[in-house]
PADO-813196 format. One record per residue (C-alpha): x, y negated, z negated; residue in three letters. Coordinates in nm, 4 decimals, padded with zeros to 6 digits, always signed. Each point is the difference from the previous one (the first is absolute). Last residue first. Layout:
{node {X; Y; Z}; Ala}
...
END
This chain:
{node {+03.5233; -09.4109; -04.5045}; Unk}
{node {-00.0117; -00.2544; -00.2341}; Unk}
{node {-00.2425; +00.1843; -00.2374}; Unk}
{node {+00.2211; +00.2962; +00.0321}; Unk}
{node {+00.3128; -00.1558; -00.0888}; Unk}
{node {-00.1871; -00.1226; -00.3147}; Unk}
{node {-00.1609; +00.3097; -00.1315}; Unk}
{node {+00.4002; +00.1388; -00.0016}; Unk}
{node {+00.1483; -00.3045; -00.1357}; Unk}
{node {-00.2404; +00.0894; -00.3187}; Unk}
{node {+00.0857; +00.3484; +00.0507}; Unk}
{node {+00.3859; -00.0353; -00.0301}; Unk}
{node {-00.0732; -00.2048; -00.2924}; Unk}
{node {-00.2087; +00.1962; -00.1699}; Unk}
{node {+00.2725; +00.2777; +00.0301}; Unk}
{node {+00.2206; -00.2591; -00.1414}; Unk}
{node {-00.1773; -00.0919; -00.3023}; Unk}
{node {-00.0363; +00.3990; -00.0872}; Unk}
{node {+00.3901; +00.0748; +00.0640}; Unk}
{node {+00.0232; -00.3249; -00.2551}; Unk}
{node {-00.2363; +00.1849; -00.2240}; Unk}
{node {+00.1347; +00.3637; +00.0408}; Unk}
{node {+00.3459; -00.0716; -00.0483}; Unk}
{node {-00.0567; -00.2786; -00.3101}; Unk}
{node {-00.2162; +00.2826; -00.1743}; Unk}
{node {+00.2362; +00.3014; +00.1024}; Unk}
{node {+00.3266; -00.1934; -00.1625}; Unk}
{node {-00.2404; -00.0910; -00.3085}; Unk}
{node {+00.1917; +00.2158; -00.2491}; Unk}
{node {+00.3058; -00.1547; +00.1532}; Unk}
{node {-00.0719; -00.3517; -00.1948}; Unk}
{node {+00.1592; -00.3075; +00.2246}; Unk}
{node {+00.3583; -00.0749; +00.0563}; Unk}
{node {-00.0551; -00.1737; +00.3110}; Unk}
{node {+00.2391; +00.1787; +00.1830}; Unk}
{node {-00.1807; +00.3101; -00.0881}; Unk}
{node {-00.3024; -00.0737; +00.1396}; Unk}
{node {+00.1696; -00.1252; +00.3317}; Unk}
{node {+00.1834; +00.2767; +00.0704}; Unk}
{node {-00.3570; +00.2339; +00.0202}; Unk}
{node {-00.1841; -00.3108; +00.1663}; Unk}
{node {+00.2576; -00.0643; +00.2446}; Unk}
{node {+00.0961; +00.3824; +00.0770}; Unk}
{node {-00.3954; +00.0260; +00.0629}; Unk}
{node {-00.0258; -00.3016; +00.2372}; Unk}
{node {+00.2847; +00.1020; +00.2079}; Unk}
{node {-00.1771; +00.3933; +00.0198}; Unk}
{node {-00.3229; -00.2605; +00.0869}; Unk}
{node {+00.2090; -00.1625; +00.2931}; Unk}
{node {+00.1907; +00.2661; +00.1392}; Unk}
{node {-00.3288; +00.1896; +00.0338}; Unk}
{node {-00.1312; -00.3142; +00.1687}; Unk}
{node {+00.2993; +00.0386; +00.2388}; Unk}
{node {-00.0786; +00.3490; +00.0508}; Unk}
{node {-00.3843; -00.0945; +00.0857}; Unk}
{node {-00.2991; +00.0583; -00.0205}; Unk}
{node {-00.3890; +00.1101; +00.1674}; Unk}
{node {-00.1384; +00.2697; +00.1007}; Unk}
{node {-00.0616; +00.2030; -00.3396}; Unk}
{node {-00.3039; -00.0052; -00.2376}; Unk}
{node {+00.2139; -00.0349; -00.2589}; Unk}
{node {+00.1490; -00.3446; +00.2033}; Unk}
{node {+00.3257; -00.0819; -00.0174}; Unk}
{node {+00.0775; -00.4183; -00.0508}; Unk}
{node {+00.3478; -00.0249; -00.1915}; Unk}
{node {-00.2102; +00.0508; -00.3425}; Unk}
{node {-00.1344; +00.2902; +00.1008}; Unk}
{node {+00.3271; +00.1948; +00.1145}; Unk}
{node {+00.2029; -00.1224; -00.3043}; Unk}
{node {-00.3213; +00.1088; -00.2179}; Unk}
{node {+00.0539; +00.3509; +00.1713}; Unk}
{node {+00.3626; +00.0391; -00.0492}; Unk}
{node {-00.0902; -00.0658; -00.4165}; Unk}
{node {-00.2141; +00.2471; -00.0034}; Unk}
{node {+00.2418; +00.2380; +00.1338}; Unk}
{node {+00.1762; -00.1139; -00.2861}; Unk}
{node {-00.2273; +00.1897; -00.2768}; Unk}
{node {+00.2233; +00.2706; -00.0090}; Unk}
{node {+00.3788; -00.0651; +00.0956}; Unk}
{node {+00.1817; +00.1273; -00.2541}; Unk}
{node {-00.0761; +00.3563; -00.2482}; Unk}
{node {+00.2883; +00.1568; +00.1629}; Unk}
{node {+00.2688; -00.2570; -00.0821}; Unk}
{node {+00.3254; -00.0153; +00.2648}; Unk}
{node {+00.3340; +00.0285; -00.0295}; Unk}
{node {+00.2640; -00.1848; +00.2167}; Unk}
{node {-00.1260; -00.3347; -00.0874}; Unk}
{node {+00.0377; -00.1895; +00.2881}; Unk}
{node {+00.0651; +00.3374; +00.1810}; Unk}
{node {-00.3449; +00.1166; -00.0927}; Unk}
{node {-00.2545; -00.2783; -00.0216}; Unk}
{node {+00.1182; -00.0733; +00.3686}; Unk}
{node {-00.0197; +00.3300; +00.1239}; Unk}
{node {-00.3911; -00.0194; -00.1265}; Unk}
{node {-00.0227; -00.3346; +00.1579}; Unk}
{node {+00.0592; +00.1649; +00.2906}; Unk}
{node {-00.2033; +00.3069; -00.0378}; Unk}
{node {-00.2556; -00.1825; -00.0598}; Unk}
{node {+00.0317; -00.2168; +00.3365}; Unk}
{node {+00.0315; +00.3465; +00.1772}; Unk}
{node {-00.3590; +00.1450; -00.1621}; Unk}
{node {-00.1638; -00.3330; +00.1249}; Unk}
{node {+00.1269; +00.0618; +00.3180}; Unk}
{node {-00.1111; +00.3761; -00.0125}; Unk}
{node {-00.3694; -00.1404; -00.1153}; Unk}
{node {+00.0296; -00.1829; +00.2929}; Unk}
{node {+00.1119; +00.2882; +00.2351}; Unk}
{node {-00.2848; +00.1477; -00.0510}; Unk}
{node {-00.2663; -00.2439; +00.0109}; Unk}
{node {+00.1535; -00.0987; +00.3777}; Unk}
{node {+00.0550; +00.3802; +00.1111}; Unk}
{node {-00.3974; +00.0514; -00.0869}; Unk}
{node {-00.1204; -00.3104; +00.1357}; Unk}
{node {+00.1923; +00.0716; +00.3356}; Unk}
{node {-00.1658; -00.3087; +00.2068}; Unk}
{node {-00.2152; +00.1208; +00.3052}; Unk}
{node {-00.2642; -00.2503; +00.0514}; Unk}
{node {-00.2182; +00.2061; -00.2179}; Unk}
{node {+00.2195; +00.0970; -00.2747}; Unk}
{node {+00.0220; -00.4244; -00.0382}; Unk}
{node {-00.3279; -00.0424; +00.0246}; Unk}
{node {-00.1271; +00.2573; -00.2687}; Unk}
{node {+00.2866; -00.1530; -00.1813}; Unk}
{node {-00.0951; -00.3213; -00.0442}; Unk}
{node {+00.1686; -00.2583; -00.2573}; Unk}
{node {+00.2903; +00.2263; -00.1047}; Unk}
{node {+00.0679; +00.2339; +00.3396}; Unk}
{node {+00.0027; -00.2990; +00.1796}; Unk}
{node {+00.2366; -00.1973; -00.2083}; Unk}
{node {+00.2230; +00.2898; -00.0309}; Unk}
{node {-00.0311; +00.0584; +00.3488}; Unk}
{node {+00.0641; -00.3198; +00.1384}; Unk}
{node {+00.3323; -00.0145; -00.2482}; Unk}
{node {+00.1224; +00.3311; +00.1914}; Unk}
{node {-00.0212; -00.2135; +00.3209}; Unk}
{node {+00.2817; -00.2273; -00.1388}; Unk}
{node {+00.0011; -00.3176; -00.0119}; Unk}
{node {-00.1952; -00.1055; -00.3449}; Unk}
{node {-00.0059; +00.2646; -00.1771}; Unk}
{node {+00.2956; +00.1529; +00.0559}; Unk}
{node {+00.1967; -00.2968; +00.0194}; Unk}
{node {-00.1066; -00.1253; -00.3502}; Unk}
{node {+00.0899; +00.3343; -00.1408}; Unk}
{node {+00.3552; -00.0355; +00.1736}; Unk}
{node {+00.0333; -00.3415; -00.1211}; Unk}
{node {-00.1627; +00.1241; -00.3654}; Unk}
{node {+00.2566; +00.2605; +00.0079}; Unk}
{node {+00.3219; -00.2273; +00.0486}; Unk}
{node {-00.1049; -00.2084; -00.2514}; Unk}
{node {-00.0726; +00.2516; -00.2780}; Unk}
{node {+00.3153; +00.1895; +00.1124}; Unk}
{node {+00.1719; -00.3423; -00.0584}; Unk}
{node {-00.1832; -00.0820; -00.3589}; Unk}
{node {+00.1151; +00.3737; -00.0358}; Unk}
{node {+00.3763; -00.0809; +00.0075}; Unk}
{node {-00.0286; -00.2099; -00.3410}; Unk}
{node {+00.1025; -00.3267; +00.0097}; Unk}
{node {+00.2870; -00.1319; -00.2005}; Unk}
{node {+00.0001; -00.4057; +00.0005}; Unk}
{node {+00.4135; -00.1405; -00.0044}; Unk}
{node {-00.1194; -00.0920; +00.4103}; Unk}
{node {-00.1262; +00.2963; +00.0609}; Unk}
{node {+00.1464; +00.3128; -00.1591}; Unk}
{node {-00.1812; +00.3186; +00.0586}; Unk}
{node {-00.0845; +00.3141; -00.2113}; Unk}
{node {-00.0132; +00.3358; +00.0886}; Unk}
{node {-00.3303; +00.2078; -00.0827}; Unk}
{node {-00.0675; +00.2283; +00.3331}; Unk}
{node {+00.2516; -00.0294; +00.2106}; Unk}
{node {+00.2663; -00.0210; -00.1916}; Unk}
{node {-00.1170; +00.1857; -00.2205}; Unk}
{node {+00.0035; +00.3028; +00.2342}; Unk}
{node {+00.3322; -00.0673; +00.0927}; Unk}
{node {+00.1434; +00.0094; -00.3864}; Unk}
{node {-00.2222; +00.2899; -00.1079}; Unk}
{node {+00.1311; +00.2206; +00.3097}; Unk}
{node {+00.1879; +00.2430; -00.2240}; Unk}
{node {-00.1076; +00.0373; -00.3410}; Unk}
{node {+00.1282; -00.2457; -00.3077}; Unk}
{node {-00.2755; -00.2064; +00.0297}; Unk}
{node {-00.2667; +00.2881; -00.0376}; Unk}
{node {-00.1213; -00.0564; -00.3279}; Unk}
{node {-00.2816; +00.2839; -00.1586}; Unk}
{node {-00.3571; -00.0522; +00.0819}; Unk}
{node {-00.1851; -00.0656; -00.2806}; Unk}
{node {-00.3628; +00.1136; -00.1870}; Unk}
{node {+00.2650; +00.2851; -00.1600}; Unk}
{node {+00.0137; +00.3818; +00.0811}; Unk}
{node {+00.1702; -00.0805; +00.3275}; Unk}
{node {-00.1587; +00.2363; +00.2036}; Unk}
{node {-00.3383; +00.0745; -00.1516}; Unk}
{node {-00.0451; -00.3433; -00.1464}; Unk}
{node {+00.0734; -00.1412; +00.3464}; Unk}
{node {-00.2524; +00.2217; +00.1650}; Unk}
{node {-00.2720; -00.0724; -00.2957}; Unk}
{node {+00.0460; -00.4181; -00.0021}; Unk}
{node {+00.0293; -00.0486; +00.3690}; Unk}
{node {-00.2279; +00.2944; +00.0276}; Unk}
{node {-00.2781; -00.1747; -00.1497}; Unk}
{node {+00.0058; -00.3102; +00.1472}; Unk}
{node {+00.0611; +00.1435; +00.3349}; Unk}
{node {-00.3710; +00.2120; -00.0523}; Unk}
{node {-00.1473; -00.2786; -00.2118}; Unk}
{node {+00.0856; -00.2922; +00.3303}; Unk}
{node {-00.0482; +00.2796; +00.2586}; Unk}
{node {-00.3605; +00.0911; -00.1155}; Unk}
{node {-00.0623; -00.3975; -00.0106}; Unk}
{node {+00.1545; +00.0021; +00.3618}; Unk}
{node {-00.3036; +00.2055; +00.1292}; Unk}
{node {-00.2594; -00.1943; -00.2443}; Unk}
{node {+00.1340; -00.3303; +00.1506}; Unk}
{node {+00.0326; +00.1532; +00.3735}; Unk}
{node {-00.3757; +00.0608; +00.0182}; Unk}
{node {-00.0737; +00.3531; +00.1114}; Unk}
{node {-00.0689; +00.0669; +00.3584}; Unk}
{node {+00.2150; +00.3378; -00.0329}; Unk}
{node {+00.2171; +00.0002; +00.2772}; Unk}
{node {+00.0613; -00.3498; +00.0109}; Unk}
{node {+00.0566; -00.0697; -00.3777}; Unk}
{node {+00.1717; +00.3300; -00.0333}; Unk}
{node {+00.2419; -00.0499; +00.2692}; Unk}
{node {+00.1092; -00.3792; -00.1359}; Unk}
{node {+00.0509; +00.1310; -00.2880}; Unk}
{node {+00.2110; +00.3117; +00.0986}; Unk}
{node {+00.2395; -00.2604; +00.2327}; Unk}
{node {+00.0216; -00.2011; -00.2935}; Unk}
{node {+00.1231; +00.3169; -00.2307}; Unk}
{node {+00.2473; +00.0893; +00.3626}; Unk}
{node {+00.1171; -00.3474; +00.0154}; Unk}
{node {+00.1191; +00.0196; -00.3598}; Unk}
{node {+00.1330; +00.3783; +00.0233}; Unk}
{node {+00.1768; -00.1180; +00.2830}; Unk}
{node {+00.1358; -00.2912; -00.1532}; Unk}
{node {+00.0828; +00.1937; -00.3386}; Unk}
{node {+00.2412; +00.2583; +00.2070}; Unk}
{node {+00.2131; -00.2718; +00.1640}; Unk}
{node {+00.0233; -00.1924; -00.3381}; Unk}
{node {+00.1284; +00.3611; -00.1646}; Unk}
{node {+00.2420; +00.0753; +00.2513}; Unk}
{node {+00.1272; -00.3715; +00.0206}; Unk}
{node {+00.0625; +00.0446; -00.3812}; Unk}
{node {+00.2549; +00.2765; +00.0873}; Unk}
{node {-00.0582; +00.3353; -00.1576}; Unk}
{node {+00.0658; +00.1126; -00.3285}; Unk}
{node {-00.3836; +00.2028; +00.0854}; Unk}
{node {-00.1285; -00.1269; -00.3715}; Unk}
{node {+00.1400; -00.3101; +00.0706}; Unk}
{node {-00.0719; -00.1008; +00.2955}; Unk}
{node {-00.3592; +00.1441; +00.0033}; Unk}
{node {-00.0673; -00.1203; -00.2921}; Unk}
{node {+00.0652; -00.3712; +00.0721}; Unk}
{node {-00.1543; +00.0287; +00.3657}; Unk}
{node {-00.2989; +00.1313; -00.1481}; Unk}
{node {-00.0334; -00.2465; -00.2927}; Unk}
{node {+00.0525; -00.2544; +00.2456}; Unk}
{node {-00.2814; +00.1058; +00.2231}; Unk}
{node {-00.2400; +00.0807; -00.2315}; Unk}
{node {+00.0459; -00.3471; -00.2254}; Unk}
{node {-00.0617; -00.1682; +00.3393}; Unk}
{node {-00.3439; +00.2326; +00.0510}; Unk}
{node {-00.1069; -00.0482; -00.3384}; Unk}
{node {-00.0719; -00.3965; +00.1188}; Unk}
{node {-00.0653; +00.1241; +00.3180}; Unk}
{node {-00.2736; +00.2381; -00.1045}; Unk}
{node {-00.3548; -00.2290; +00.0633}; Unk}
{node {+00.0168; -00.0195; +00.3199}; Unk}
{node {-00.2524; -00.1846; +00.2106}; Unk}
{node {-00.1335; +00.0078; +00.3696}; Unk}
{node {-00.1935; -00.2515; +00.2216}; Unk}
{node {+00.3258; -00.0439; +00.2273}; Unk}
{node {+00.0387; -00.3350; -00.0969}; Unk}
{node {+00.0111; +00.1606; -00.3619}; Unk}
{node {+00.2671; +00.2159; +00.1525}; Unk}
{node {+00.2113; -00.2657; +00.1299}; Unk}
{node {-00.0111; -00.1746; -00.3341}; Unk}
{node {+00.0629; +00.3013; -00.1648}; Unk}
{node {+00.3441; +00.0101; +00.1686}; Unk}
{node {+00.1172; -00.3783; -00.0520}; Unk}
{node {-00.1370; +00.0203; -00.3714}; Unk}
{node {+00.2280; +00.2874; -00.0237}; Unk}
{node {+00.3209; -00.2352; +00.0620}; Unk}
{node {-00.1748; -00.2816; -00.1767}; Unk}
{node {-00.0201; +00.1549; -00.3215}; Unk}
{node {+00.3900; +00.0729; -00.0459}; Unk}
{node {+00.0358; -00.3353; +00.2254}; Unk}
{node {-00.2093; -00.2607; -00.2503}; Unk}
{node {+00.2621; +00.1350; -00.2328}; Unk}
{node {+00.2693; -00.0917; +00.1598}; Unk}
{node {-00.1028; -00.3258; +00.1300}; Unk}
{node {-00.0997; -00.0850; -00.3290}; Unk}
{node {+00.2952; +00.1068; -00.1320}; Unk}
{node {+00.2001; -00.2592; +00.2520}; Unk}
{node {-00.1838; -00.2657; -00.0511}; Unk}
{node {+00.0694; +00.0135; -00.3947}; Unk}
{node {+00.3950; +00.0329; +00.1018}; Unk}
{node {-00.1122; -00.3489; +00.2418}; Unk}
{node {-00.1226; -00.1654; -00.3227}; Unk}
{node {-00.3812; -00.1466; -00.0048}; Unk}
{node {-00.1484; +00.2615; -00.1849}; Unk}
{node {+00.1884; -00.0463; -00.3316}; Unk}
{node {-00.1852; -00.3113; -00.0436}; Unk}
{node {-00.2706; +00.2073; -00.0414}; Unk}
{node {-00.3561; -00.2484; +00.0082}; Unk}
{node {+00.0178; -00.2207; +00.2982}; Unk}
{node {+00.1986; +00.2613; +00.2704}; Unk}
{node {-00.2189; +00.2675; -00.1383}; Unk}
{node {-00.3302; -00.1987; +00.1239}; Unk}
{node {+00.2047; -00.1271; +00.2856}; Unk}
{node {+00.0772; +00.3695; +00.1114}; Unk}
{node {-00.3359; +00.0764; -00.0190}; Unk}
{node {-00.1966; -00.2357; +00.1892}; Unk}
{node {+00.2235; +00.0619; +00.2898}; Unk}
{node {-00.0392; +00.3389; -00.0785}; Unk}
{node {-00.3603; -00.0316; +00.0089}; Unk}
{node {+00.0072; -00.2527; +00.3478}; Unk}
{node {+00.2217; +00.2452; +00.1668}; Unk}
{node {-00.2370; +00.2684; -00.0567}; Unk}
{node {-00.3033; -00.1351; +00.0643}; Unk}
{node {+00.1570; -00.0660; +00.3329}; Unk}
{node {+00.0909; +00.3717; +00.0473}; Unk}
{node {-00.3602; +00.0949; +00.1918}; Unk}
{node {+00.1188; -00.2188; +00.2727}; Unk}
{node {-00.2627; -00.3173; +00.1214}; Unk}
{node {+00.2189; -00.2607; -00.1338}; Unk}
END
């Protein structure tokens, strides 16, 4: 009772019975299995920003940042008649190497990461939409499921599974697999010291000898690989890709973070609360339209039951620490 997550399980909890009650829809196992799906688009990120909110930092460009990286590996691949693999190899590094940047700026410079990443977010915003303009003269990428490699990198990236007559998508399993390796990380592994250290006191940490500079960095580079994931994703599921996607979900990553117990202040968090509130998230964002209600207030119903759960987390919050 005393982890940051419990909110967390008690809001989606909450959650799920709200939707179970009111969208009839919501209680079939196909229903489960979009939620799941969804809740692991947002939840693969969440994972990432998660660790870097523990880590007292923010960014603000990996919603643009996943629209980057498949738009990259699209045009690349295309425009070069290369192998998708080529492309996908190239967009990784230039993923890590953009988080790598942001984390360097923040530390060299002293400047808050939000107003650091918020140049990132307009700059990658921009270009998606100029850069793709330029070389494919449309807002599109062109389809590459006829080019070499499309089959095994969908595989990978966007195949589907069949459990039990349910089809699951492959990322609910990446999800999984990350938020066990995130969980690890954080909660056995030196490496997760740091990032709590480096979070909740890093005069101390530098102090006792903890790499606060390598840590921050390679955050923002882990956030930068989980949008490049999802970014892969987007693309062979749908093998073209949008340029004007992906802003405003950053947002989104961030809520996921809060709701599953992440501090802004940093120190404190979890992956398996980040689990939680992406969970929460898919519910809410299924769950609206299972129950058939009015799109136009989509945001409304987001925001308000995001809202109740926040309050939640904080209410069980004020609790554990009047027990403790």
């Amino acid at each position: 009772m005393a982890t940051p997550e419990t909110g967390a399980l008690a809001g989606a909890v909450l959650v799920y019975l709200f939707f179970f009650a009111v969208a009839p829809p919501f209680r079939d196992l196909s229903s489960l299995s979009t939620v799941l799906y969804v809740s692991s688009i947002y939840g693969i990120p969440a994972l990432a920003v998660a660790m870097l909110m523990i880590g007292g930092e923010f960014d603000l460009s990996s919603g643009v940042a996943v629209v980057s990286s498949a738009l990259l590996a699209s045009m690349v691949s295309y425009e070069l008649t290369a192998n998708v693999w080529v492309g996908v190899a190239l967009s990784l590094v230039a993923a890590l190497g953009m988080g790598a940047l942001n984390g360097y700026l923040v530390i060299r410079t002293g400047i808050p990461s939000f107003l650091v990443t918020l140049g990132s977010f307009f700059m990658l915003g921009g270009l998606n939409l100029a850069g793709t303009r330029l070389v494919t003269g449309s807002v599109a990428t062109p389809s590459i499921s006829d080019m070499d490699g499309f089959a095994s990198a969908q595989a990978i990236f966007a195949s589907n599974l069949d459990l039990g007559g349910v089809s699951l998508r492959i990322t609910v399993l990446w999800w999984l697999l990350f938020a066990a390796l995130a969980t690890w990380a954080l909660r056995r592994a030196p490496f997760g010291n740091w990032i709590f250290a480096v979070g909740g006191a890093p005069l101390s940490a530098r102090a006792v000898g903890v790499p606060v500079r390598r840590v921050k960095i390679g955050l923002f580079m882990t956030v930068g690989f989980a949008a490049w994931f999802v970014g892969m994703h987007q693309l062979f599921a749908f093998d073209t890709v949008q340029s004007g996607e992906g802003v405003g979900k950053e947002f989104y990553y961030i809520i996921a973070a809060v709701v599953g117990g992440c501090l802004l202040t940093g120190g404190q968090g979890s992956a398996v609360g980040a689990v939680l509130g992406a969970l929460i998230f898919g519910m809410t964002t299924q769950g609206i339209v299972y129950a058939g209600w009015n799109p136009d207030w989509f945001k409304f119903f987001v925001g308000a039951l995001l809202l109740g759960v926040i309050l939640l987390n904080a209410g069980v919050r004020r609790w554990q620490e009047a027990r403790a």
